[in-house]
C-alpha positions in Angstrom: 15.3 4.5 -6.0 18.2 5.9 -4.0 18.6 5.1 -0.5 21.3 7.2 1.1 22.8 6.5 4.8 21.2 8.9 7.7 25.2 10.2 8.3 25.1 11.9 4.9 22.1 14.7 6.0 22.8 15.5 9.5 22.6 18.9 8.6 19.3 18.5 6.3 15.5 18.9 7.0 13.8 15.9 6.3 9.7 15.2 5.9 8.4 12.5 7.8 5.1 11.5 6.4 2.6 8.4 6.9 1.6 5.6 4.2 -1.6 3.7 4.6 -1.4 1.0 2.5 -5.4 -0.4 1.4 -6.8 -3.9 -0.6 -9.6 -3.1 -2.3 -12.9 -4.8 -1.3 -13.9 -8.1 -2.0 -15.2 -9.2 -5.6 -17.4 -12.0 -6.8 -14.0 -13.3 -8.2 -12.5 -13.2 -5.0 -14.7 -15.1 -3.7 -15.1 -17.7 -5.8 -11.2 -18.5 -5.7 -10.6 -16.8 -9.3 -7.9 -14.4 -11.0 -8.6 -11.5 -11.8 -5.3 -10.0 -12.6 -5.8 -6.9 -15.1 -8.2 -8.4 -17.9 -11.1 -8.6 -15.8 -12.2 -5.3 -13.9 -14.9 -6.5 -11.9 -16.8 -4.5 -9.3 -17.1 -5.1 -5.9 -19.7 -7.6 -4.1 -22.0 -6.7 -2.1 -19.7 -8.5 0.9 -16.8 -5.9 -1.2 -19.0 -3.1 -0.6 -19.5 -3.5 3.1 -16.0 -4.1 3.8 -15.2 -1.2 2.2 -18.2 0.8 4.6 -16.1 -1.1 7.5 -12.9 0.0 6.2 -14.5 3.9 5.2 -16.1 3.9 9.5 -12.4 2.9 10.8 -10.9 5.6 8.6 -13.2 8.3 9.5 -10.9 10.5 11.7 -8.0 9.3 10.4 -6.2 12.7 8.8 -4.9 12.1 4.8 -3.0 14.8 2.8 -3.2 12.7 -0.3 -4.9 10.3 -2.2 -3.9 7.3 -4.6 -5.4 4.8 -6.3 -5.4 1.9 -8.8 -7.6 2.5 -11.9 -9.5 -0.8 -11.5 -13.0 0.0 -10.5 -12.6 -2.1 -7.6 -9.8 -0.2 -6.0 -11.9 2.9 -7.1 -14.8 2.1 -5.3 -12.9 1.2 -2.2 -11.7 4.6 -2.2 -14.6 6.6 -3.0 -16.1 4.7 0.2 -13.9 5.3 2.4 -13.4 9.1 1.1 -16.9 9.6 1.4 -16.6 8.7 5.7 -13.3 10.6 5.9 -13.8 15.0 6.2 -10.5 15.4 6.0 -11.1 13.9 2.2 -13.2 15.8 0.9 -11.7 18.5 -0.6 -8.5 15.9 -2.2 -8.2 14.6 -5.6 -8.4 10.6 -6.1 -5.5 10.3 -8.2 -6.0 7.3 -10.4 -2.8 5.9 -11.1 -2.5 2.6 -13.3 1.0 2.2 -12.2 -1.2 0.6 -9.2 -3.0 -1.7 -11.1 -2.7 -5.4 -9.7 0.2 -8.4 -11.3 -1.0 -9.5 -14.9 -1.2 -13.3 -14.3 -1.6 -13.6 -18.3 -3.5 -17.0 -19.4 -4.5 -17.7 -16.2 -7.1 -14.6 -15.6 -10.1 -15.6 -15.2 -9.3 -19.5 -14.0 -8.8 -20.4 -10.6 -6.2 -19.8 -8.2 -5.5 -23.6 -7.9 -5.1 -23.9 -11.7 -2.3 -21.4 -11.3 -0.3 -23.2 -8.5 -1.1 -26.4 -10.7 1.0 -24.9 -13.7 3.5 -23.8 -11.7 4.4 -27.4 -9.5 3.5 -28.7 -13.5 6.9 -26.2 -14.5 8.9 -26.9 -11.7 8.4 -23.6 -10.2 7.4 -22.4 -6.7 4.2 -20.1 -6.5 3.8 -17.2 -6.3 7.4 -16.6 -7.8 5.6 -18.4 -11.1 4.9 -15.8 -14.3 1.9 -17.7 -16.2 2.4 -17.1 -19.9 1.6 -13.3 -20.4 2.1 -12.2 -17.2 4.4 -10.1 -15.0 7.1 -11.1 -13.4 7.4 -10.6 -9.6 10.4 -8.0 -11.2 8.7 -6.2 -13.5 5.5 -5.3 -11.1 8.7 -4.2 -8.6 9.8 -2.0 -10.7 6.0 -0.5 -11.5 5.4 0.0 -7.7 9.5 1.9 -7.5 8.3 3.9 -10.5 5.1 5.4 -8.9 7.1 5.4 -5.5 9.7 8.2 -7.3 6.5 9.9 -8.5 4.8 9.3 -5.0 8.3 11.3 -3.1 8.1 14.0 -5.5 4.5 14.6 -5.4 4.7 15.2 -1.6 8.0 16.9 -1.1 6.5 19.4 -3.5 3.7 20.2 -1.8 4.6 19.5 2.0 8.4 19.9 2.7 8.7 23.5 2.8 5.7 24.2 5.6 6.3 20.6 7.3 9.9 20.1 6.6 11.5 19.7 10.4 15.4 19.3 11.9 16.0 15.5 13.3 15.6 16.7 16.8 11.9 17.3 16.1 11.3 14.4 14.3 8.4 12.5 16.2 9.4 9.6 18.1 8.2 6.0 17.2 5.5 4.6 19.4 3.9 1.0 19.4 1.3 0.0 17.5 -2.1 0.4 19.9 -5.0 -1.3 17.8 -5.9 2.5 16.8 -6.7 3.5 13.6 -4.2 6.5 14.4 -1.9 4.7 15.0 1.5 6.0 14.2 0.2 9.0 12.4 -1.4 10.8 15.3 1.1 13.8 15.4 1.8 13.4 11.8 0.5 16.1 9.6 1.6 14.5 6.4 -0.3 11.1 5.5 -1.4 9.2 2.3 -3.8 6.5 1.5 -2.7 4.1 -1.3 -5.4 1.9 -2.3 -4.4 -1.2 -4.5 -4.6 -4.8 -5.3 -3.3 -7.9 -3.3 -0.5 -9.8 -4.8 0.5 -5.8 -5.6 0.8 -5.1 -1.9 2.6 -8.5 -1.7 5.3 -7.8 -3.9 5.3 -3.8 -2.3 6.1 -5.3 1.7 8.6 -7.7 0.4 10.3 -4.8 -1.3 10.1 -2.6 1.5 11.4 -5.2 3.8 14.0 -6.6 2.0 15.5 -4.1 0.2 14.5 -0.8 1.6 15.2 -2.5 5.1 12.0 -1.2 6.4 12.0 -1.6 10.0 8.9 -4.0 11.2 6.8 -4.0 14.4 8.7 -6.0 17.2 7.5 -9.7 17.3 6.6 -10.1 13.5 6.5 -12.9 12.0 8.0 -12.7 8.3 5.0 -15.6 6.7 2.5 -13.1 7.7 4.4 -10.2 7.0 4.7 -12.0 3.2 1.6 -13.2 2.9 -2.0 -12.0 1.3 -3.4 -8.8 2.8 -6.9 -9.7 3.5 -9.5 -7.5 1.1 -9.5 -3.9 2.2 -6.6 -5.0 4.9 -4.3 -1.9 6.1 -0.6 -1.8 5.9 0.8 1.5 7.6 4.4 2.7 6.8 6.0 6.3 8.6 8.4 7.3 5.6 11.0 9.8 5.6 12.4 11.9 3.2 15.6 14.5 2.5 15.7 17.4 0.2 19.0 17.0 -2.2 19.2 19.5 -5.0 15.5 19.7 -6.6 14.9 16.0 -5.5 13.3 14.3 -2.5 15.3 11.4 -1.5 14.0 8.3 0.9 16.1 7.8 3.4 14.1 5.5 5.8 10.9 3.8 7.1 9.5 1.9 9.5 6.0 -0.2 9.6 3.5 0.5 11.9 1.1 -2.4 11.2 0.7 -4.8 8.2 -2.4 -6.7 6.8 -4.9 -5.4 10.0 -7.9 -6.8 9.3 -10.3 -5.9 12.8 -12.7 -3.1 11.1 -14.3 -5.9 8.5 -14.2 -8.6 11.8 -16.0 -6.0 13.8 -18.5 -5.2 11.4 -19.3 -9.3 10.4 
């Protein structure tokens, strides 16, 4: 992924869309403290499938462009509820995408969370950095997320830039985070959902953050920027891109929220 500074494109159009980052709803595994990794596509509870009704009623008026999902049936059914609240859905293709699948934990699928941090004080590692045997390494599901990122750009500058492409000057300017579920993509035209797993969206932020230099929401604190998004949590991004040649290049972003949580409080 190239990231080029802002002084190269003064003279460029650039497309500024939104990112809405989703967990999938909870699963009996989740609950009971177990991995489920990529072995074990379980569906959601019936806790899972009201979260994702709470997720679906906070959505509802919130405009997407595009659609994206894992192809786990959990992350499925998360996004077929909350498409089925949101209008502006209904005439988008979900695009299953198993370059959004969760982290492979290998052997440890299926056993419990604690088992996991057990091997890995037991190897003289710190978790999550930890690769069970047969699993990913925080690297390799890195460089899953950059590949459907590239594919992500593309996608969009194809089909937005040339009726939504806009000078600098009439870029939108940033505006706090309000407890809305607009917020930051109110006069936004462009905007994509992105439903996925949790230690995926871990390792996703912490690549934004710290190596796209993704500009956070004043007052953050970094251990719960980094930690576990809650099931169907929100993480909202405004992305920007620059046509180069026949490519779409990033060349910034900011965060608008990360890990809210409210619509599943408010509906418990």
């Amino acid at each position: 992924m190239r990231l080029y500074p802002l002084s190269d494109f003064r003279s460029m159009k650039t497309l500024t869309f939104g990112l809405t980052l989703v967990r999938h709803g909870e699963t009996q595994y989740n609950k009971d403290g177990l991995l489920q990794g990529q072995a074990i596509d379980a569906p959601l509870s019936e806790a899972g499938l009201q979260q994702a009704e709470a997720a679906g009623r906070y959505l509802a008026h919130v405009k997407f462009t595009n659609v994206f999902v894992s192809s786990m049936l959990r992350a499925k059914q998360t996004t077929e509820i909350i498409m089925k609240h949101n209008s502006s859905c209904s005439a988008l293709e979900m695009v299953c995408d198993p370059l959004l699948i969760e982290k492979s934990f290998g052997i440890a699928e299926g056993g419990r969370l604690q088992d996991l941090k057990d091997m890995a004080q037991a190897a003289g590692q710190t978790f999550p950095g930890f690769t069970p045997p047969g699993g990913e390494t925080q690297e390799q599901v890195k460089q899953r997320f950059k590949e459907f990122l590239e594919k992500m750009l593309q996608q969009i500058g194809a089909e937005h830039f040339s009726e939504r492409g806009q000078d600098d000057s009439s870029l939108p300017a940033p505006s706090q985070a309000e407890g809305k579920a607009d917020d930051g993509v109110k006069d936004i035209p462009v905007h994509a959902l992105v439903v996925t797993h949790g230690a995926y969206m871990c390792v996703v932020v912490r690549y934004f953050v710290e190596e796209l230099h993704c500009g956070l929401p004043r007052g953050s604190d970094k251990a719960h920027v980094f930690s576990l998004s809650p099931n169907t949590g929100l993480c909202r991004f405004i992305i920007t891109v620059r046509k180069q040649d026949d490519e779409f290049i990033l060349s910034g972003m900011r965060c608008v929220f990360i890990h809210r949580g409210d619509h599943v409080k408010r509906s418990s």
